[in-house]
MIRO-898452 format. One record per residue (C-alpha): chain; x, y, z. Coordinates in Angstrom, 1 decimal. Layout:
BEGIN
<chaine = A, u = X, v = Y, w = Z>
...
This chain:
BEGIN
<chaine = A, u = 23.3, v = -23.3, w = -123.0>
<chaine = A, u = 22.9, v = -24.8, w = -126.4>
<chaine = A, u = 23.9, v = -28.6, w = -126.7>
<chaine = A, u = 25.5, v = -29.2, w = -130.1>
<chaine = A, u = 23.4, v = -31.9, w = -132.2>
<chaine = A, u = 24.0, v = -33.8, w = -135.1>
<chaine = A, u = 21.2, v = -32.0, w = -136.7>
<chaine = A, u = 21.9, v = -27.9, w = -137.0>
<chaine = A, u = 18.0, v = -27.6, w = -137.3>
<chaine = A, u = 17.7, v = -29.6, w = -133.7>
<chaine = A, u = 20.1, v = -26.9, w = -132.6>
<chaine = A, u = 18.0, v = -24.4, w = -134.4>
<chaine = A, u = 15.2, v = -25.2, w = -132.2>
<chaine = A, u = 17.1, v = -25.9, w = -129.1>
<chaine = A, u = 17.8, v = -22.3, w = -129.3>
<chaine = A, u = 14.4, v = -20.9, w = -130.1>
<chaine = A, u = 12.0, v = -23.3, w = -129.1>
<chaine = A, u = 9.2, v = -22.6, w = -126.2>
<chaine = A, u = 6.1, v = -21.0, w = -126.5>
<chaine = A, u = 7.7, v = -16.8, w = -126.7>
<chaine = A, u = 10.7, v = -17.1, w = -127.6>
<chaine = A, u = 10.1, v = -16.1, w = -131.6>
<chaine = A, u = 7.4, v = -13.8, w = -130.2>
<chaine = A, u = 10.1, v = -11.9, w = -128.3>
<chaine = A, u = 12.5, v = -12.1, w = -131.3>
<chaine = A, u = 9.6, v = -11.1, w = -133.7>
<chaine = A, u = 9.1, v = -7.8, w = -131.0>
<chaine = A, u = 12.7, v = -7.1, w = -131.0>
<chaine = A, u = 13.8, v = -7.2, w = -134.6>
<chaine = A, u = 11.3, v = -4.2, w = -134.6>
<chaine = A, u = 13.1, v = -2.3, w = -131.7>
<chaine = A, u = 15.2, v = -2.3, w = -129.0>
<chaine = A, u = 11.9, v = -2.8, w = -125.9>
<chaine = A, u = 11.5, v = -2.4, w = -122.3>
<chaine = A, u = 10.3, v = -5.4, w = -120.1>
<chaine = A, u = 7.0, v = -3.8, w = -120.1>
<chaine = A, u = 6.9, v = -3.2, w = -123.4>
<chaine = A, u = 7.4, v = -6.7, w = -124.2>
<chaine = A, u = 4.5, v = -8.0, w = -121.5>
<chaine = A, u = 2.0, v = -5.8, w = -123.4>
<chaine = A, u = 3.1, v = -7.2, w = -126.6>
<chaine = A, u = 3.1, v = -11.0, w = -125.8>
<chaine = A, u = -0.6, v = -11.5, w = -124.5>
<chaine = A, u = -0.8, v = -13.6, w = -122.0>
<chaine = A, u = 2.7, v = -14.3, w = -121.0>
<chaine = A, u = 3.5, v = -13.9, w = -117.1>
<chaine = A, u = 5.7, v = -11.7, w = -115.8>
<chaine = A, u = 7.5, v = -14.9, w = -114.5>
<chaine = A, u = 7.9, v = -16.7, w = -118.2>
<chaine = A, u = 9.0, v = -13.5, w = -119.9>
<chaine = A, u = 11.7, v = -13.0, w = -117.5>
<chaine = A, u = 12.9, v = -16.7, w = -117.8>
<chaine = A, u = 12.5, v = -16.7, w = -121.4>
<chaine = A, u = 15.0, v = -13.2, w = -121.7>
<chaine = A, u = 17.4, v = -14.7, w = -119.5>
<chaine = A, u = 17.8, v = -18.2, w = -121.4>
<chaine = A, u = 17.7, v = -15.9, w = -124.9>
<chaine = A, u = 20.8, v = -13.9, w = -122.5>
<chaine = A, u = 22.8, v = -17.1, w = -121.3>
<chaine = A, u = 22.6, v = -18.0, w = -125.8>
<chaine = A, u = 24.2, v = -15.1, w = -126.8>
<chaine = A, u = 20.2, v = -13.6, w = -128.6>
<chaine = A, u = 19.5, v = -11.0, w = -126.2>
<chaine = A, u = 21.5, v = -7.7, w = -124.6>
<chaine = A, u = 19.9, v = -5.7, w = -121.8>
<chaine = A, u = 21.2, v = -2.5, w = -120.9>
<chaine = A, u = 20.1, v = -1.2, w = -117.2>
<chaine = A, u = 20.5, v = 2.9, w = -116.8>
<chaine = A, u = 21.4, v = 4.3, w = -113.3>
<chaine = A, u = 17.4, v = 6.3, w = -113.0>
<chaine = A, u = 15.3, v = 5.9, w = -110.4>
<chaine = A, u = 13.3, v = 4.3, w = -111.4>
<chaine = A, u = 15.8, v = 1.8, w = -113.0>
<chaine = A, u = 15.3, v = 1.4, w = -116.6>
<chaine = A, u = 16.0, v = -1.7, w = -118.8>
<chaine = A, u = 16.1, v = -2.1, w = -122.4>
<chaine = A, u = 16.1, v = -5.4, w = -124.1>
<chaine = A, u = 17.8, v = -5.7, w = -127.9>
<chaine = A, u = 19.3, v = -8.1, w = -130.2>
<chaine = A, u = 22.8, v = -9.4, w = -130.2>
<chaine = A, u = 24.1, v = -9.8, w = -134.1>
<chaine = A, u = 23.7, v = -13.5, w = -133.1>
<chaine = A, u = 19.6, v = -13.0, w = -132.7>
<chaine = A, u = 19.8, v = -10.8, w = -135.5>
<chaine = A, u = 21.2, v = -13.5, w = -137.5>
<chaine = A, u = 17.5, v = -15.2, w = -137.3>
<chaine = A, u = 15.9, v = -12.7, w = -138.6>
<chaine = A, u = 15.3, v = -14.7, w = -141.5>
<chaine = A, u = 14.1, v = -17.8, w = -139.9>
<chaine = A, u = 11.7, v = -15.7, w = -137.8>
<chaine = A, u = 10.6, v = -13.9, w = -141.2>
<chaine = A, u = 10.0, v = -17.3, w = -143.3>
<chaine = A, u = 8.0, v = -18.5, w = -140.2>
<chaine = A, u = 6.1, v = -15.5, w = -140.0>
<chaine = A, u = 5.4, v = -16.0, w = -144.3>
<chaine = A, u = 4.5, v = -19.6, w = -144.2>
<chaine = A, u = 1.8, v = -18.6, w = -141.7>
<chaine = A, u = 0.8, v = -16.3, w = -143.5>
<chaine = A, u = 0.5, v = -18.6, w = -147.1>
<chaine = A, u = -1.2, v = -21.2, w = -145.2>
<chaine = A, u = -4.1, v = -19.0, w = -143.6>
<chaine = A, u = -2.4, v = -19.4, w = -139.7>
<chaine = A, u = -3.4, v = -15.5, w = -138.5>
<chaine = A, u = -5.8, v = -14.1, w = -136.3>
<chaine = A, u = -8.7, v = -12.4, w = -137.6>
């Protein structure tokens, strides 16, 4: 759980700090995802991280899952209106990257 600051933008990155979080927010503002879905997108994350990293996004209130009764069980990960309420923190991120020459060739 978030601790209220004195800062909002300490909050801010209370809330979506650590090394996928964006990432996973970046993926899902695309589409709802899969758990696997979401390991092939984030190279290099461990199956480990990227399930600790969806269920602290869960316990904020920036991440649903929905499980379907299948064999084999299937989950889907989405957005919650509050993690789709960053969407434009995530985008101005992405765009200051992008001005300042911070990509991947």
């Amino acid at each position: 759980m978030v601790t209220r600051r004195t800062c909002p933008a300490e909050s801010t990155v209370e809330l979506i700090g650590g090394r996928w979080k964006i990432v996973i927010l970046w993926h899902l503002f695309q589409n709802i995802k899969r758990f696997s879905e979401l390991q092939r997108a984030l190279h290099g994350v461990t199956q480990k991280v990227l399930t600790q990293q969806l269920r602290d996004m869960e316990r904020d209130g920036l991440v649903a899952w929905t499980v379907y009764a299948q064999v084999p069980p299937k989950v889907e990960y989405s957005l919650t209106p509050l993690g789709v309420s960053l969407k434009p923190v995530v985008e101005a991120m992405h765009q200051w990257g992008m001005a300042h020459g911070l990509t991947e060739n």
